[in-house]
MITORTI-887007 format. One record per residue: x, z negated, y of N, C-alpha, C in turn; residue number from 1. Coordinates in pm, 1 decimal, always signed. Atoms other than C-alpha are relative to their C-alpha. Layout:
REC	n_xx	n_zz	n_yy	ca_xx	ca_zz	ca_yy	c_xx	c_zz	c_yy	num
REC	X	Z	Y	X	Z	Y	X	Z	Y	NUM
...
end
This chain:
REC	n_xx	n_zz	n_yy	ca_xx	ca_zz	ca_yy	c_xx	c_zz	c_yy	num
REC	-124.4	-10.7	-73.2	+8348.9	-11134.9	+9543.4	+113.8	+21.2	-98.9	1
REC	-140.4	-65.5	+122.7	+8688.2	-11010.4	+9392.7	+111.2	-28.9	+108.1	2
REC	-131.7	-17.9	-95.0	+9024.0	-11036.8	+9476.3	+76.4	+112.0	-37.0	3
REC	-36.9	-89.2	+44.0	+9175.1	-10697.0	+9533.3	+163.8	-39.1	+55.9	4
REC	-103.3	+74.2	-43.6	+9541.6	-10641.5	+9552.8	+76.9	+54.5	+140.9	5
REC	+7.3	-2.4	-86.1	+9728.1	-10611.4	+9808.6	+113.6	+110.0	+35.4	6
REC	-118.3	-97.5	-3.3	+9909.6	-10306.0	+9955.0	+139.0	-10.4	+50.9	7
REC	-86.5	+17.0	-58.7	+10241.9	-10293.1	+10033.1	+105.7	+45.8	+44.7	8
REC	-103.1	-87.4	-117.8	+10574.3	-10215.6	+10250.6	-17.3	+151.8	-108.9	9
REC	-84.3	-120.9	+66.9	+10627.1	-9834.5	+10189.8	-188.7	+96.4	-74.7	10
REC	+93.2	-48.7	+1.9	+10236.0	-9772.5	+10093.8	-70.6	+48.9	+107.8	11
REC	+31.4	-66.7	-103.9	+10101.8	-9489.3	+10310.2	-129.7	-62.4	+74.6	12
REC	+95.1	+26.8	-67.3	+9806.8	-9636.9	+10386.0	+5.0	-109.4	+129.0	13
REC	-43.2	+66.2	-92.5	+9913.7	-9924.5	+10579.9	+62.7	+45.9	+117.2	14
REC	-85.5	+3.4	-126.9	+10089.7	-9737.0	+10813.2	-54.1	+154.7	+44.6	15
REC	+49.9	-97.9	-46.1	+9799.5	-9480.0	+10893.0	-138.0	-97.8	+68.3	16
REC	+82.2	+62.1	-103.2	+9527.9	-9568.0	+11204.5	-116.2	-22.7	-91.8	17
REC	+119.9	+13.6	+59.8	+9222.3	-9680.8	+11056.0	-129.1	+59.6	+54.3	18
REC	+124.9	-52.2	-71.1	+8864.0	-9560.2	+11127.1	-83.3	-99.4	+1.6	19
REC	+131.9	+75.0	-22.4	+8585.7	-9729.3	+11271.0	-125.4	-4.7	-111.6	20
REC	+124.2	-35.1	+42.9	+8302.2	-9847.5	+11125.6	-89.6	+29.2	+56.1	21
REC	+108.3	-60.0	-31.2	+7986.4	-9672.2	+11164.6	-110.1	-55.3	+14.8	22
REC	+140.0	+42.0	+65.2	+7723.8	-9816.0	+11001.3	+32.7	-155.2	-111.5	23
REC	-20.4	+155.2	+105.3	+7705.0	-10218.9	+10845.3	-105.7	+76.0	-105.5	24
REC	+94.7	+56.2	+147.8	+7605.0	-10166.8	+10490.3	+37.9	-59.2	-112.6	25
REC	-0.2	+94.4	+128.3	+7603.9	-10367.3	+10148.0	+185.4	+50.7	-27.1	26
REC	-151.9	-29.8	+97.0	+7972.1	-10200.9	+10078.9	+64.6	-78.3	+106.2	27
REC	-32.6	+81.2	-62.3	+8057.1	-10330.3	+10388.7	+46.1	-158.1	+20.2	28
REC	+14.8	+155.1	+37.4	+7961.8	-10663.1	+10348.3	+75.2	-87.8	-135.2	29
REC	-63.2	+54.0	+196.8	+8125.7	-10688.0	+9963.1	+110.8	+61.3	+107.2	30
REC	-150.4	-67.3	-96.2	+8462.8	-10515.6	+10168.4	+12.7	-159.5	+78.2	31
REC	-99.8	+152.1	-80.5	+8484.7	-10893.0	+10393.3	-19.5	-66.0	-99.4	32
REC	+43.7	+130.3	+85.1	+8322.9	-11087.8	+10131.4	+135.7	+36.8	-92.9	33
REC	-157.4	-23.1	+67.7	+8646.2	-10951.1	+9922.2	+115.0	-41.8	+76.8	34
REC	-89.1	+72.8	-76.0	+8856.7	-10985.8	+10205.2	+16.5	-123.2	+15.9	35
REC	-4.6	+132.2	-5.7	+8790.8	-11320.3	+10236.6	+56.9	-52.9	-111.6	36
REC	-43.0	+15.1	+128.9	+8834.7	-11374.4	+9898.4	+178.8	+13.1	-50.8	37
REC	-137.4	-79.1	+20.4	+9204.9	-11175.0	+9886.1	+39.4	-154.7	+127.8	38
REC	-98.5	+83.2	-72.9	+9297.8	-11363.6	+10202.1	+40.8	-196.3	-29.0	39
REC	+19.5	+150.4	+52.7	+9192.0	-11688.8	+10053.2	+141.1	-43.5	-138.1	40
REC	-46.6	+15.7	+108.3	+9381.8	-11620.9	+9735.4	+166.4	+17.8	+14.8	41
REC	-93.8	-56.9	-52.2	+9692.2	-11468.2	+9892.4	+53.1	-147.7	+112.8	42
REC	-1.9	+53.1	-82.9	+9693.4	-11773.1	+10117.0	+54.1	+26.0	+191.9	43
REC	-79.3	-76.4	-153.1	+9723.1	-11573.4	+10418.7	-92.1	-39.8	+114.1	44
REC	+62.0	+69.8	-75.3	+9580.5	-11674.1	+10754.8	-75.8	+132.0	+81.1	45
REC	+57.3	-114.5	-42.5	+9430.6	-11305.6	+10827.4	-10.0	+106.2	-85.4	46
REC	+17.3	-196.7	+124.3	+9362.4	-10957.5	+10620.2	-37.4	+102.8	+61.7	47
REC	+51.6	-92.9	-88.6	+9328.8	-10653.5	+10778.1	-78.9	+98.1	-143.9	48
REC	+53.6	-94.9	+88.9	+9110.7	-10342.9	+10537.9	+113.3	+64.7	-30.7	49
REC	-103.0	-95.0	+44.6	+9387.1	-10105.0	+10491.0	+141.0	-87.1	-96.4	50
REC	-133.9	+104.2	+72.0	+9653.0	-10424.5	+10346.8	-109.3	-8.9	-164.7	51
REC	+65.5	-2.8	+158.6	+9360.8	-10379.3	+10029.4	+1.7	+155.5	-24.8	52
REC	+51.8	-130.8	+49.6	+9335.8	-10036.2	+10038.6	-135.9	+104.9	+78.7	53
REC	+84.9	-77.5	-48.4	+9036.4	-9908.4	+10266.0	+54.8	+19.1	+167.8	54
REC	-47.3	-57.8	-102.8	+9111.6	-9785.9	+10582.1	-131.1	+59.8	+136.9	55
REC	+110.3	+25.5	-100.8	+8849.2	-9917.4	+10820.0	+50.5	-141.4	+69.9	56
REC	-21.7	+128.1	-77.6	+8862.3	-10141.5	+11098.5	-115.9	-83.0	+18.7	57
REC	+77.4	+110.8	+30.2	+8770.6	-10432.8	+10968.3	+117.8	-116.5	-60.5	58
REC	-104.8	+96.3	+21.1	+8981.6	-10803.0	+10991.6	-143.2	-149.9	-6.0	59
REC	+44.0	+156.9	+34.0	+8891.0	-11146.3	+10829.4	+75.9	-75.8	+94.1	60
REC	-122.3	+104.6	-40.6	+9085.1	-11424.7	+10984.5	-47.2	-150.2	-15.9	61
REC	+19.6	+94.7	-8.2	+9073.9	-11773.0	+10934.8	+179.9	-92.3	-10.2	62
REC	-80.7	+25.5	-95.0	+9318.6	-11959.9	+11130.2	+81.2	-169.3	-85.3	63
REC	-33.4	+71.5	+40.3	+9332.5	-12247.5	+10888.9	+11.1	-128.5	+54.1	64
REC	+54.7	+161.9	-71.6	+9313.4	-12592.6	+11131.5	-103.9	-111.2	-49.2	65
REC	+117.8	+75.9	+14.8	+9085.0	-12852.8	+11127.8	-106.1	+33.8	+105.1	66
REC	+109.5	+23.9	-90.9	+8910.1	-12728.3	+11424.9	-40.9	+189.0	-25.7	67
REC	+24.4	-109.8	+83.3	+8890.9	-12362.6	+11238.4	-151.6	-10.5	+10.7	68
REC	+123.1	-6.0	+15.6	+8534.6	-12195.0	+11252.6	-27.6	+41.0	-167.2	69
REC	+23.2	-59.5	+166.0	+8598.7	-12117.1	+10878.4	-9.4	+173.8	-23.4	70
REC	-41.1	-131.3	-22.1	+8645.1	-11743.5	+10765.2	-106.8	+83.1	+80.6	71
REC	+58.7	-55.7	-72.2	+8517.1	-11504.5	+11026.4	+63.6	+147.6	-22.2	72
REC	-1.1	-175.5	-9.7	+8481.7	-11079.4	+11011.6	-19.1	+59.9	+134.6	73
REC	-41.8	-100.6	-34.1	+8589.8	-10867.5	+11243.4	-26.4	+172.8	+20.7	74
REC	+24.9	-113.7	-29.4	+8417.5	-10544.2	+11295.1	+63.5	+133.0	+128.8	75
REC	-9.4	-41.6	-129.6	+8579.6	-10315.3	+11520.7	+78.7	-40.2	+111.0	76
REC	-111.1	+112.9	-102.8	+8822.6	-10534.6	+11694.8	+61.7	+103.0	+144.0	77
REC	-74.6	-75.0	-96.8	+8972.8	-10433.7	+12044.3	+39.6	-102.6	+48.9	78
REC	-20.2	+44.1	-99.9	+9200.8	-10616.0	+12245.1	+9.3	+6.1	+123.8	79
REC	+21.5	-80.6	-132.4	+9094.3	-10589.8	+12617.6	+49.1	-54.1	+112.3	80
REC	-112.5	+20.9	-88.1	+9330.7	-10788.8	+12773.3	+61.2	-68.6	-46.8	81
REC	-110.9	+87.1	+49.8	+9640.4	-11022.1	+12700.1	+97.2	-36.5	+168.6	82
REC	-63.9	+88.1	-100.0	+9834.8	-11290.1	+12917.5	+114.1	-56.0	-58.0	83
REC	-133.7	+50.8	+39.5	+10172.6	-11408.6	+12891.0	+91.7	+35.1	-132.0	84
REC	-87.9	-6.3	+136.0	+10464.4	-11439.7	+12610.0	+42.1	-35.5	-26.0	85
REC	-20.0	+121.1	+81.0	+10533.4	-11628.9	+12339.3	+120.0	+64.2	-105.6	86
REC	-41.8	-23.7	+142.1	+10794.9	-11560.6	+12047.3	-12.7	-109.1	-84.4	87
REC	+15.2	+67.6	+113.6	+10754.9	-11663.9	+11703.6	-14.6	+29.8	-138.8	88
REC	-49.1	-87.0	+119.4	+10837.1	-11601.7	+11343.6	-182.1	+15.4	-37.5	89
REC	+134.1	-50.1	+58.2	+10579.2	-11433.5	+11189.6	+46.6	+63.3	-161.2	90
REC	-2.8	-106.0	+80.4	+10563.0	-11226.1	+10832.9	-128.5	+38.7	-32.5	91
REC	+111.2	-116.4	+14.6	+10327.1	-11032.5	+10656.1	-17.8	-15.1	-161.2	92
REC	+18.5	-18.7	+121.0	+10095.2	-11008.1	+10330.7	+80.5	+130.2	-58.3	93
REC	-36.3	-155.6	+51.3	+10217.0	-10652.7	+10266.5	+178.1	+29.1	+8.4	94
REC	-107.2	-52.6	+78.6	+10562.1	-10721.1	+10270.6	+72.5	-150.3	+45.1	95
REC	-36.8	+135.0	+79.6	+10632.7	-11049.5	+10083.1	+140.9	-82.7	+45.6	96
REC	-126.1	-5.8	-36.8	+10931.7	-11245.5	+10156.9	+71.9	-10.9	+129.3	97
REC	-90.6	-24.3	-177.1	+11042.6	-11126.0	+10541.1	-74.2	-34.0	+76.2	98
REC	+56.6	+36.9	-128.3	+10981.3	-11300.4	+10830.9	+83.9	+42.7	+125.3	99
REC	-90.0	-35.8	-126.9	+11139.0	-11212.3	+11170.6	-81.4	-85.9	+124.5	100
REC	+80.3	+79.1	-71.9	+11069.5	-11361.0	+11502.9	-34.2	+146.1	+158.5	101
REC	+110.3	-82.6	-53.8	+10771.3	-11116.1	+11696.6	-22.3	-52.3	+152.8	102
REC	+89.9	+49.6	-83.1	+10668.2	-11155.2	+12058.8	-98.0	+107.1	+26.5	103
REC	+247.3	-39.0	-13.1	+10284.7	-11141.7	+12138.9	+32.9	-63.0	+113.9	104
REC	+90.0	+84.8	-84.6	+10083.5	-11240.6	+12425.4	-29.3	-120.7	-61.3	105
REC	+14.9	+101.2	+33.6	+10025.5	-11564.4	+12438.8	-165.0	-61.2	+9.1	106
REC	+154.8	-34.7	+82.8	+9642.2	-11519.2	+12454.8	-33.1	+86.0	+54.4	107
REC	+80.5	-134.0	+40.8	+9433.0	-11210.7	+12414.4	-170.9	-14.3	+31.6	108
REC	+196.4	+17.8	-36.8	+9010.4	-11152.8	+12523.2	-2.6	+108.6	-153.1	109
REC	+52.6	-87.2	+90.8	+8891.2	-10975.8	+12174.4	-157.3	+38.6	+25.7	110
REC	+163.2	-35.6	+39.8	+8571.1	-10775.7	+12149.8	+1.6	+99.4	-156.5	111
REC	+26.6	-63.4	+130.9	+8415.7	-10707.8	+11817.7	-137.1	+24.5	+2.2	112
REC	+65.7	+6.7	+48.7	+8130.4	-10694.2	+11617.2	+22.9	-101.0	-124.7	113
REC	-54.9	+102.1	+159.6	+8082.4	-10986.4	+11346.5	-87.9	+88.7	-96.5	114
REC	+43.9	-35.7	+102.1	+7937.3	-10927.5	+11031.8	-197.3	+49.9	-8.7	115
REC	+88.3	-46.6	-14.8	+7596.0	-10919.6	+11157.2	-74.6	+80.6	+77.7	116
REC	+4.8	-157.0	-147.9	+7619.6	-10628.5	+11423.0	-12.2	-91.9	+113.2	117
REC	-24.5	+25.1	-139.5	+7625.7	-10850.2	+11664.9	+135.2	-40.5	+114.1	118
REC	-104.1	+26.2	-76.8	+7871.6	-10878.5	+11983.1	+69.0	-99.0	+28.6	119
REC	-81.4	+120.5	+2.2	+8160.7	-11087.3	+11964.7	+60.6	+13.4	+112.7	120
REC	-112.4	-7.5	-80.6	+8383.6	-11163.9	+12266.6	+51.6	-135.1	+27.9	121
REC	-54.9	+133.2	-23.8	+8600.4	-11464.0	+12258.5	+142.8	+49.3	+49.3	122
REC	-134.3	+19.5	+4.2	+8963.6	-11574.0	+12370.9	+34.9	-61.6	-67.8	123
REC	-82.2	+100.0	+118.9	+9197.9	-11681.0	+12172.0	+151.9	-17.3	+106.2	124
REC	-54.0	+77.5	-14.2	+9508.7	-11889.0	+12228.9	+117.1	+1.7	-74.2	125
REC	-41.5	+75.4	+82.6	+9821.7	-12002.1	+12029.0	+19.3	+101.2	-118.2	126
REC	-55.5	-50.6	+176.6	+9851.9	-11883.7	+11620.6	-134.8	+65.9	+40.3	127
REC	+107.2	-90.4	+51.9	+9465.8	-11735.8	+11663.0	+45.2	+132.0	+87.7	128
REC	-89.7	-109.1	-48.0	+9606.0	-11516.4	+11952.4	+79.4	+81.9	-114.4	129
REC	-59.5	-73.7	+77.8	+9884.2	-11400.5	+11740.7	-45.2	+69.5	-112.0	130
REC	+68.6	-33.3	+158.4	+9678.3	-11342.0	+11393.6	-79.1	+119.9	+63.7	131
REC	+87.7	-129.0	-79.9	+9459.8	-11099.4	+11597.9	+85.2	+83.0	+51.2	132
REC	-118.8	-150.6	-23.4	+9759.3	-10901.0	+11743.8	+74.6	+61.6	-130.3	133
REC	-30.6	-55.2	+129.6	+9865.3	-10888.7	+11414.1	-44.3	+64.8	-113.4	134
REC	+114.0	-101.5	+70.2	+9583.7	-10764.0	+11213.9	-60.9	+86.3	+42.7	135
REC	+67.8	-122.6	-99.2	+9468.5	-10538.8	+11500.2	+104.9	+125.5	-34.0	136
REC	-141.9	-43.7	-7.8	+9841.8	-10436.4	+11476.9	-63.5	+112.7	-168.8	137
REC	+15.8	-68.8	+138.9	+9754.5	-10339.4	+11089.2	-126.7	+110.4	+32.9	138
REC	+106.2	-121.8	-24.5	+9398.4	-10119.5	+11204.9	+76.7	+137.3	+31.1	139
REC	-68.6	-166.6	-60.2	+9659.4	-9878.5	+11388.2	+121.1	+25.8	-22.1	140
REC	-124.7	-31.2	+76.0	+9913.0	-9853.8	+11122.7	+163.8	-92.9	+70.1	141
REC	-146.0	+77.7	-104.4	+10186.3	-10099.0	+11318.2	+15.2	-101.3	-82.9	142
REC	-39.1	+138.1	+37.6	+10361.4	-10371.2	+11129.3	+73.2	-82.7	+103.4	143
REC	-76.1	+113.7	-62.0	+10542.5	-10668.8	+11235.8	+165.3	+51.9	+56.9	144
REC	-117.5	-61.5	-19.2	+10861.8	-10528.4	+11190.5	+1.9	+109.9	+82.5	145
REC	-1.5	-112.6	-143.3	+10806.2	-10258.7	+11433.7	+17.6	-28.0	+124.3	146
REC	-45.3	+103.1	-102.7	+10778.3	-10532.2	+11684.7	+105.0	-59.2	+14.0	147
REC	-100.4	+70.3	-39.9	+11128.5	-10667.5	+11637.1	+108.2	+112.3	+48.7	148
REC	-134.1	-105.5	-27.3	+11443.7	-10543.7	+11807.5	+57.8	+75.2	-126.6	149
REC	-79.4	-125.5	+116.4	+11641.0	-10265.8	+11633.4	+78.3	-44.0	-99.2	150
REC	-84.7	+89.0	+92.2	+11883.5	-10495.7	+11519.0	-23.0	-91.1	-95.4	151
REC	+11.9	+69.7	+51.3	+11680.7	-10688.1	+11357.0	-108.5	+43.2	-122.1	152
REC	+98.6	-86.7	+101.9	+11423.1	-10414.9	+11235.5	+87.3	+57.0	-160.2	153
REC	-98.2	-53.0	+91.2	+11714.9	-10231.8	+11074.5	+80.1	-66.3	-87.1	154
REC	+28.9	+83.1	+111.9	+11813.7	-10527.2	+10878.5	-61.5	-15.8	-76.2	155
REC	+47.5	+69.7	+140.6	+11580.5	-10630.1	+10701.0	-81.6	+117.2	-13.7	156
REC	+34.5	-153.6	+69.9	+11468.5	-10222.8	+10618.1	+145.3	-14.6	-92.7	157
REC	-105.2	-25.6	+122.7	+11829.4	-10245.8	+10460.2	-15.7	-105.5	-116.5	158
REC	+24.1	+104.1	+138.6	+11745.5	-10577.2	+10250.4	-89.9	+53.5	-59.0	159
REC	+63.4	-26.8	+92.7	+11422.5	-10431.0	+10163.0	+61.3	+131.3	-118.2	160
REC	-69.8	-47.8	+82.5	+11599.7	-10135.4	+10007.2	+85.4	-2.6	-78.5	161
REC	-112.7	+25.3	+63.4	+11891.5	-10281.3	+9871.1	-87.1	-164.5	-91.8	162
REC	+62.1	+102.9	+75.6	+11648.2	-10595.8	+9735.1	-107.2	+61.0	-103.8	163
REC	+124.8	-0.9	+12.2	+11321.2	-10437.3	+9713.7	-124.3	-87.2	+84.2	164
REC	+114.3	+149.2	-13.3	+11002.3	-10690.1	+9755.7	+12.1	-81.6	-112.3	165
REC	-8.6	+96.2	+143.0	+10958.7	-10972.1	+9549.8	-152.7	+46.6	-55.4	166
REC	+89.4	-40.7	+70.1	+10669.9	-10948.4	+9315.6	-117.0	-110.2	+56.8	167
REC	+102.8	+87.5	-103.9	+10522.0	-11270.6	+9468.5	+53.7	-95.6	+102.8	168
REC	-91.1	+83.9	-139.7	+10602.8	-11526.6	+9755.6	-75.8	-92.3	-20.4	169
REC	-13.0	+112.3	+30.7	+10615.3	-11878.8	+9743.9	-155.9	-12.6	+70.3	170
REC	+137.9	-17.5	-17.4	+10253.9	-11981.9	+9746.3	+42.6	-162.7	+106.0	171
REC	-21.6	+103.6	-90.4	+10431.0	-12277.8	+10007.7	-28.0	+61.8	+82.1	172
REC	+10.5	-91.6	-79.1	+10438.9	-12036.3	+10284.9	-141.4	+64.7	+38.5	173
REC	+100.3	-49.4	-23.7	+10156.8	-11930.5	+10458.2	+19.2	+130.1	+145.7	174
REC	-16.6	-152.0	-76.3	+10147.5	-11560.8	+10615.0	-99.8	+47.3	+76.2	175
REC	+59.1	-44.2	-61.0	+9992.9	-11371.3	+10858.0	-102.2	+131.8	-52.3	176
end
């Protein structure tokens, strides 16, 4: 396992749709087993493929709780329905620093594939809800900030230009 790094605001890849996977093989498998790894190290509570650099849909997440199933992969993710709405600040590995406050559904039915081709379909709830609209969000090029009003998008696009990013973010903070 490795920790790769991590892409960010303003890198094309992040903000192009991802492709499906095809076929589970060994690169595959080193691709979450990294992810895991990155999201672990990054202390982030999700990773989508394209926030490292590949550009397949494929999301780690681990939700961080005590009642957490521990890190879980993501093959293929779809959300196939969503109920209610919640706001709540959210930010992002890929661009350090900015948080804004996002509304999501307040829970979501996912269908995947886990790591071992087989069919996932759970609900989620709460912060796992959100982490899944948010890394799904990353498969089809959509950040966070796309989700906030104008007024609030167009802010903090002018801090990042007139700041930049920081180089790292307070390893207190834990991101989406």
């Amino acid at each position: 396992m490795a920790v790769r790094p991590i892409r960010r605001y303003g890198d094309p890849i992040i903000r192009k749709r991802a492709g499906p996977v095809s076929e589970m093989t060994h690169g595959i498998q080193t691709l979450i087993d990294d992810m895991i790894e990155t999201m672990y190290d990054t202390l982030g509570l999700g990773l989508a493929a394209p926030q490292i650099g590949v550009s397949l849909r494929v999301i780690v997440i681990d939700e961080g709780t005590k009642d957490s199933a521990g890190p879980q992969a993501f093959i293929n993710p779809v959300i196939v329905a969503g109920a209610g709405s919640v706001r709540a600040e959210e930010g992002c590995l890929s661009i350090p620093g900015v948080y804004g406050e996002v509304v999501r559904a307040a829970e979501v039915r996912v269908e995947a594939l886990d790591r071992l081709e087989a069919p996932v379909k759970l609900e989620a709830r709460g912060l796992l809800a959100r982490i899944f609209q948010h890394e799904i969000d990353h498969l089809d090029g959509i950040l966070f900030i796309d989700r906030l009003d104008k007024v609030q998008r167009d802010r903090i696009k002018r801090k990042i230009r007139r700041e930049g990013l920081p180089d790292s973010v307070p390893a207190s903070s834990l991101r989406l």
